[in-house]
Every structure is written in C-alpha cells, then in structure tokens.
C-alpha positions in Angstrom: -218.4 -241.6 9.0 -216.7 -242.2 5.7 -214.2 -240.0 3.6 -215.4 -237.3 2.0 -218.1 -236.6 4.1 -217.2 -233.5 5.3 -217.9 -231.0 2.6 -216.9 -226.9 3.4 -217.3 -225.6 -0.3 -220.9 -225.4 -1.2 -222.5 -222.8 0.8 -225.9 -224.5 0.6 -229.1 -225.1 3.4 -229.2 -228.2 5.4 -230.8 -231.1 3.4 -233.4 -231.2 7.1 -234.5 -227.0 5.4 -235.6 -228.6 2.7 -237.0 -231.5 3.5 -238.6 -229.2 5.7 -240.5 -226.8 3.3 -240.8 -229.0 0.7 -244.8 -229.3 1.5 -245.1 -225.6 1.6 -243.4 -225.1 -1.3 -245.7 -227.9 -3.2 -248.7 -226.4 -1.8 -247.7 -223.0 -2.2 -247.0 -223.0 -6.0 -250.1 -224.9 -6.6 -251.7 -221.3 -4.6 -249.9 -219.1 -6.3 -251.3 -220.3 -10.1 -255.0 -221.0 -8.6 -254.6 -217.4 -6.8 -252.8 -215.2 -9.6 -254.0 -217.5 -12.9 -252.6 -216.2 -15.6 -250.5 -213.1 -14.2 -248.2 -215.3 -13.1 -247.8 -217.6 -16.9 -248.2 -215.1 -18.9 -245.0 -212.3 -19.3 -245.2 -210.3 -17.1 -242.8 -207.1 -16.0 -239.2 -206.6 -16.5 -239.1 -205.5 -12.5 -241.1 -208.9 -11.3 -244.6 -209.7 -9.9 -246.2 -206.3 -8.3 -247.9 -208.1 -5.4 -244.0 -209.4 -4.1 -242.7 -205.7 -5.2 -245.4 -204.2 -2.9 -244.5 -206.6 0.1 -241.4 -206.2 -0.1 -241.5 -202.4 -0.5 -244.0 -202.3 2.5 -241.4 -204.2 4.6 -238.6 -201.4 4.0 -240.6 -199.1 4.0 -240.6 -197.8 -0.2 -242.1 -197.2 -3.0 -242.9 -200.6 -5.0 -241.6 -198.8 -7.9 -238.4 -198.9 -6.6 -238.1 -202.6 -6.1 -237.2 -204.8 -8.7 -237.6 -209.1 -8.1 -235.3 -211.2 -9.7 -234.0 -214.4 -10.2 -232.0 -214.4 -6.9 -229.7 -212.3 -5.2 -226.4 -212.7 -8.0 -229.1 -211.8 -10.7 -230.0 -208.7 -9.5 -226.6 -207.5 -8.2 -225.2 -208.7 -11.3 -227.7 -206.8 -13.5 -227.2 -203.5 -11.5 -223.7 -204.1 -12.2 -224.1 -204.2 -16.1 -226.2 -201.0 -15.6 -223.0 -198.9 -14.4 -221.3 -196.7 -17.3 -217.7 -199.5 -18.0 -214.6 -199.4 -16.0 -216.6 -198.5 -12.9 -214.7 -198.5 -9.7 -216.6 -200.5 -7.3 -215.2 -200.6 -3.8 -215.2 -203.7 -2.1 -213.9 -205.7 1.3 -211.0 -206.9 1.6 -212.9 -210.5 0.8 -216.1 -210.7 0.3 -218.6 -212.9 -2.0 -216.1 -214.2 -5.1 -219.3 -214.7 -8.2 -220.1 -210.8 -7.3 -216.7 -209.7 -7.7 -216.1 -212.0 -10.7 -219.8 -210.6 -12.0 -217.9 -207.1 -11.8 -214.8 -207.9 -13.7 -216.7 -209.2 -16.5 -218.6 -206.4 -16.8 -215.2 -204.1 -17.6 -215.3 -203.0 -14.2 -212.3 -202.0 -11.5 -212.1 -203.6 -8.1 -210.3 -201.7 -5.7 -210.7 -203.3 -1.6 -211.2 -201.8 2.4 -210.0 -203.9 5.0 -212.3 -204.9 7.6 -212.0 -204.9 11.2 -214.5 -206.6 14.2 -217.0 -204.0 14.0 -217.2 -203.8 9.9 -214.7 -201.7 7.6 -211.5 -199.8 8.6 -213.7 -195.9 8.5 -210.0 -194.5 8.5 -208.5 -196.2 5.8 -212.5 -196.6 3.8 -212.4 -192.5 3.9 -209.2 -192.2 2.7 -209.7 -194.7 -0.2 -213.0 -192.9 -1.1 -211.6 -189.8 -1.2 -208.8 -190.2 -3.1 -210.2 -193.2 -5.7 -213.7 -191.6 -6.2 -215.5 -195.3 -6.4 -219.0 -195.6 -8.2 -220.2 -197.6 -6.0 -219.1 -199.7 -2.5 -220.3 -203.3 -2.5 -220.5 -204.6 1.2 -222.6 -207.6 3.0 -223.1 -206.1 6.5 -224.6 -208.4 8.2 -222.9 -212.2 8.9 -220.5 -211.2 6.2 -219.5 -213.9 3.5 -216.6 -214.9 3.8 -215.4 -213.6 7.3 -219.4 -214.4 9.0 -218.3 -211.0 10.8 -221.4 -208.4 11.7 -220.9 -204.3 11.1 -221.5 -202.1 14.0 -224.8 -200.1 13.5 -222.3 -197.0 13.9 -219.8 -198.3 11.8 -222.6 -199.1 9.2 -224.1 -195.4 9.5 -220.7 -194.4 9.1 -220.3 -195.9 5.9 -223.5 -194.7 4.7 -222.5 -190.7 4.9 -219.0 -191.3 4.1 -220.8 -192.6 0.8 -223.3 -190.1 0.7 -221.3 -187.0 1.3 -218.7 -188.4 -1.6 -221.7 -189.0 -4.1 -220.8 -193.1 -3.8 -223.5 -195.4 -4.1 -223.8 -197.7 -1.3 -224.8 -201.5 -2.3 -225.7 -203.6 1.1 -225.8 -207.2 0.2 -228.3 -208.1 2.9 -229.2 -211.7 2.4 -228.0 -213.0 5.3 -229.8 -210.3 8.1 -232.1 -213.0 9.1 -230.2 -215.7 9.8 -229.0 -214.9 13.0 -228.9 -217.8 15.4 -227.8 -216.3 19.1 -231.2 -216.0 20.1 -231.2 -211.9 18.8 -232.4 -210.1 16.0 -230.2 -207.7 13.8 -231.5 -204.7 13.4 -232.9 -203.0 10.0 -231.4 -200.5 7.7 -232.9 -197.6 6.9 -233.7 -196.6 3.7 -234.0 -193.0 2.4 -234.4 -191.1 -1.5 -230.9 -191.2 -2.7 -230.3 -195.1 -0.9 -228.3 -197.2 0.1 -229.3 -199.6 -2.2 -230.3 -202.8 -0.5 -229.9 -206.4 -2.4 -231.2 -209.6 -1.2 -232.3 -212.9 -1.8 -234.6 -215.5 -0.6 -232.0 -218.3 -1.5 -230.7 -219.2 2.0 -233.9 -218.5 3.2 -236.5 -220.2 1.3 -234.9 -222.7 -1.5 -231.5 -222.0 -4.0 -233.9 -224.3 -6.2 -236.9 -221.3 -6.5 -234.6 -218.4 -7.2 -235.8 -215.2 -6.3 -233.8 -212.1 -4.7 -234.6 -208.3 -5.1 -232.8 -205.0 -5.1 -234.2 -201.6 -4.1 -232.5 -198.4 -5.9 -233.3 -194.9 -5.7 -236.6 -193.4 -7.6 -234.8 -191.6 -10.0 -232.3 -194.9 -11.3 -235.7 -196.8 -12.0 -236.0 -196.0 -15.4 -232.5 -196.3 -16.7 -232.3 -199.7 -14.6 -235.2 -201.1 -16.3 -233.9 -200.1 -19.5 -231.2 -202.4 -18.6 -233.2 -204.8 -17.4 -235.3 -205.2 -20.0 -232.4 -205.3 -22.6 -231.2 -208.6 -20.6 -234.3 -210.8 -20.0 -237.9 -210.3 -20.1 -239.5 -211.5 -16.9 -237.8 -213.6 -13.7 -239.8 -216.6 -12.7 -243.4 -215.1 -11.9 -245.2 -218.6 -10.6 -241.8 -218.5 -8.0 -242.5 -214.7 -7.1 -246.0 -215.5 -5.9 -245.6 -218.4 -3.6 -242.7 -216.4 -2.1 -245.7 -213.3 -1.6 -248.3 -215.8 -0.5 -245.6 -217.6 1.8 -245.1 -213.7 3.4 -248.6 -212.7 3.7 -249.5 -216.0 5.6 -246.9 -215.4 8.2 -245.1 -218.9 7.7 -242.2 -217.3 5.9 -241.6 -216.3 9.5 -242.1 -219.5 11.1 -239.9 -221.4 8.9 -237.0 -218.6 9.6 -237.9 -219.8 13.3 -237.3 -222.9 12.0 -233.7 -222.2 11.0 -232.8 -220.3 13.5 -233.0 -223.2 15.5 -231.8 -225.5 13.2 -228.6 -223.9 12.6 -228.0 -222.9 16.2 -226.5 -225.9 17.0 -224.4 -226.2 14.3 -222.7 -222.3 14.6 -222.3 -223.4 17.9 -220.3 -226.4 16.9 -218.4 -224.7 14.4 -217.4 -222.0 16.9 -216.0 -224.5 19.3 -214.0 -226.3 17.1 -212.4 -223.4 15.6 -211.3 -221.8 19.2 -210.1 -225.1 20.1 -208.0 -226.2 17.5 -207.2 -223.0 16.1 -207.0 -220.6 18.7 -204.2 -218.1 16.8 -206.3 -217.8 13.7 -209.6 -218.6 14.3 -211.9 -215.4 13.9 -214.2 -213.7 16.0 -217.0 -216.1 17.2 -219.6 -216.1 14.5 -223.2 -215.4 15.4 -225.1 -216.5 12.0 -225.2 -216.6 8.1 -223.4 -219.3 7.0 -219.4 -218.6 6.3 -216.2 -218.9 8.9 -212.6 -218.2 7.3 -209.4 -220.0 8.1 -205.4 -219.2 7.4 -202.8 -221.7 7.3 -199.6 -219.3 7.8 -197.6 -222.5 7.2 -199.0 -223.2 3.7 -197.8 -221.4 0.8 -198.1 -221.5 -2.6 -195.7 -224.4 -2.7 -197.7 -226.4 -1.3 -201.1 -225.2 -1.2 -202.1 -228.3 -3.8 -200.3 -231.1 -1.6 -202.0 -229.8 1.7 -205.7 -229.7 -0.1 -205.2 -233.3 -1.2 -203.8 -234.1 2.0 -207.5 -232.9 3.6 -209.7 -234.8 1.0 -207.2 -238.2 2.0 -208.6 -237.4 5.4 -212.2 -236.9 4.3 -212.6 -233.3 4.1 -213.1 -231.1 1.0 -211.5 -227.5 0.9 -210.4 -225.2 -1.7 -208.2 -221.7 -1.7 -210.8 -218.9 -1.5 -208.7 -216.8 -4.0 -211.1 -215.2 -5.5 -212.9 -214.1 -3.1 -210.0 -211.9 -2.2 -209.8 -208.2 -3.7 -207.7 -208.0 -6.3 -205.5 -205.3 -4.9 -205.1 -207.4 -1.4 -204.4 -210.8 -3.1 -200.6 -210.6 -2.4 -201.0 -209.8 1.5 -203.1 -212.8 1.5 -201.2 -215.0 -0.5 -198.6 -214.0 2.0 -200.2 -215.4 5.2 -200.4 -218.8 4.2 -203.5 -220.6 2.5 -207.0 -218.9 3.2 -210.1 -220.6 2.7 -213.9 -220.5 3.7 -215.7 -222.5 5.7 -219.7 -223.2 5.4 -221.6 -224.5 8.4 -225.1 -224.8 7.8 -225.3 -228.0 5.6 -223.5 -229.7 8.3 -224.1 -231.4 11.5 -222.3 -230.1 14.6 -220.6 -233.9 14.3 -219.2 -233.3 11.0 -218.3 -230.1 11.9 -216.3 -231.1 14.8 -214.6 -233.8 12.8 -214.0 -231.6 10.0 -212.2 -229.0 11.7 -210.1 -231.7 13.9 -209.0 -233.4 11.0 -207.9 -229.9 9.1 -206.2 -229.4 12.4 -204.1 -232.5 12.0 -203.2 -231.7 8.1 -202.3 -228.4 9.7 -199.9 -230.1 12.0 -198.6 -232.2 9.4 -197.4 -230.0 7.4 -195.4 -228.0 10.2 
C-alpha cells in the first residue's frame, strides 16, 4: 500500500456504495422525469417536491406541510439557522458536526456546549445550563454521533426532550446517521409531536453526497415564517433529485441498498474498533456501533507540536487534521489541554487500511513520547 493512502478526513461513502447504486441512480432519474414530467423542471416550491414531503411525512408520522426538502442535510439546518431572530443561543455538544456550528456563527449566533457522557449528554450539567443560559435552541445528533460515533440512551434522549420542552427550547436532532447502524440492530425512532423536536436529516450518507437532498420537519405553526425564510434564500432545491429519492422509497430498494451498507460497513466498524482498543486502549472511546466517525486524543501532543506530529503521520502515509472546530467554543481550552484531538472516518476505508492506519498513528504516537 503506498503513502498516503490512508485518508481519515473526508467523511465520505465507500467508492464499492457508489459503484453500487450508480445503476439505480441512472435509471431512477431517467423515472423520475418520464414519471413527474414537468413538475420536476419546472420551479417548483420553496419547501421541495410534495410527493417526497408526503413520504417522508408518512414515515414520521406528520403533516407534509411540516416538512420541508432540501438540498441536503447542512442546507436545511443551515437555513433554519438563518431563520432564528440574531445572536441566538444555540446549545450544542461538547463536539459535534464543525460546518453546523461554523453555519451558526455566521449567522450572528452564540455557541454555548454540554458535555456528553456514554449514554448521550450530562442531564445534570444540560439542566443546569438550560436553566440558567435560556438557549433558543439545542443542536444534538443522537444517534452514532459525529464526531464521538457515540449513541444516546432512549431515556437519556426523552430526557432531553422535556428538559427542552418544559424550558420553551427548541430541540434540533440531527438524525442522519439513525440508519446506519451496522451491529446487526436497528435504532429505534423518535417520536414526533405538535411543538417538536425538530428532526433534520439527509440522504447524503445514505443515498449519494453527489444528489443532495436532506429534510427538516418543524412545528405547524413555524411553517410560515420558515418559508418566508426559505423563499428569501433560494427558490426551489433540486426537484429531478427529490423524485428519484421518492420513487427510490416507494419501490422498497431504498431499503435494500441500506441492507446493502449495513453489510458493507460492518466489517470495516469492526476493524476500526479493534485497532483502536488495541493500540490505544487509554483513549480509545466506547466501541462504535455505526455512522461513520471515531475520535482520538494524543495527551502527549500540544500545541507545540501539533504541526510536526501531523506531518510526521502523512510521512507515514496517513492523513489527519486537528478537529478544532468541531469543538464548542466554550470547551476549546479543556480540549486543547488534553493533547491533540482529531476525528476519524471509517466507512471509505477497508478494514486493511484501517488497521494500518491506526498502527501507524500509534507509532507517530510513540514517537513523539
């Protein structure tokens, strides 16, 4: 295998995924134009295509109203974002997905974070925080969470929800990553009721980053304004994308190709998990059981020589970068404290590369010692 092979930055599917789908995909836009015509050419609504909005209402059980299809996952967190009145506090993890947090502060927003524990966020220290910062809204990915690939608790999620409810804080679940669960089990679903949470996702990891298409449910009554917003931004998201995604539901092999991954990606979690528990038993994390992020901490590299030991990885073939900004801003420091933290993505890689890649970051490690 030659240098530079093993790549942990891009958080991107397998190159085998797309190969994959790539006839479905052909096929499936050339079904979505003969099936739709000119709905899906001409402009079409600021929320996205109706028959995707109904499908996707029908599978959480909502209004179709209340959904509005983007052009992925960012796009429509991002917009919700610029629909808050400025200087919002938004309350987020203690790490969690850097381009939503960097979306936020360039909005005019505040970023205030929760640490997180095994089972999803600290409740004592997340009640306490609510309470005495009165967030807008909390920003959370429950399920495999990027970066840390842990899962919440269905007790600590609940948790969260009426701690949010009974403080009047909107509660934002990323949910992108609830299907890709690769241990053989399913995660279970999150309920939706009139005043939320609000649930964002995206077909990105699922389907193609190249099609573009996510959605976010919000409550009846924030439809109008959101459109407003909406509308003020961009005129219609990709509508030809939006109906192969609803013919690719309604023929069932959205769910065969999420088979598919499942046990494509087993393998590979699997892989990652081993090398990580043994060769870094003391910081490792919790084992991971899908999604596609790990973390690691180097306590012996600081901000000395944080450069020289990145540089020393890519001499050995591997590619890393600090995860900075995918820390909150208010737990940066701490961080920065315990040594160099970056993430780790497993899915585009085999469970070869991933073994090497992690043995040859564990030798940098022990270099620098």
């Amino acid at each position: 295998m030659n240098k530079q092979s093993v790549n942990f930055l891009r958080g991107v599917p397998a190159r085998e995924a797309l190969e994959k789908i790539v006839p479905a995909v052909s096929k499936g836009y050339e079904t979505a134009v003969l099936k739709y015509g000119t709905e899906v050419l001409q402009y079409g609504h600021f929320t996205g295509f109706k028959p995707l909005r109904e499908i996707i209402g029908s599978l959480h059980g909502v209004d179709a109203e209340r959904v509005v299809a983007g052009n992925g996952g960012l796009e429509v967190i991002s917009l919700f974002f610029k629909s808050l009145p400025k200087q919002s506090l938004i309350l987020v993890e203690e790490a969690s997905y850097d381009r939503v947090l960097l979306d936020a502060l360039r909005y005019g927003h505040r970023l205030a974070g929760v640490p997180l524990t095994c089972d999803g966020v600290d409740l004592d220290r997340f009640k306490e925080i609510v309470t005495r910062m009165n967030p807008a809204v909390f920003y959370g990915i429950p399920f495999h969470q990027n970066p840390f690939g842990i899962t919440y608790s269905r007790d600590n999620r609940k948790a969260v929800e009426e701690i949010c409810r009974e403080n009047g804080v909107v509660c934002l679940w990323d949910v992108c990553y609830q299907s890709l669960r690769y241990d053989g089990k399913a995660n279970d679903g999150i309920e939706i009721s009139d005043w939320g949470p609000v649930l964002a996702s995206s077909f990105t990891k699922t389907i193609s980053p190249g099609t573009k298409c996510g959605y976010i449910i919000v409550p009846a009554a924030y439809v109008n304004h959101f459109t407003q917003v909406i509308a003020n931004t961009r005129i219609n998201p990709n509508l030809p994308t939006q109906g192969l995604i609803a013919d690719f539901i309604q023929s069932g092999r959205y769910d065969e190709y999420l088979h598919y991954l499942t046990g494509l990606y087993r393998p590979r979690m699997e892989a990652l998990n081993h090398a990580l528990k043994t060769h870094f038993p003391e910081t490792s994390p919790q084992t991971v059981t899908g999604g596609f992020f790990a973390v690691l901490t180097f306590p012996r590299v600081g901000k000395e020589n944080e450069t020289a030991f990145v540089a020393s990885a890519r001499e050995k073939g591997v590619s890393i970068a600090p995860a900075w900004d995918a820390v909150a801003p208010d737990f940066r420091a701490d961080f920065k404290n315990k040594g160099l933290f970056i993430r780790l993505t497993f899915p585009a890689l085999d469970p070869e590369a991933l073994e090497l890649g992690i043995s040859k970051l564990k030798e940098t490690a022990d270099s620098f010692g």
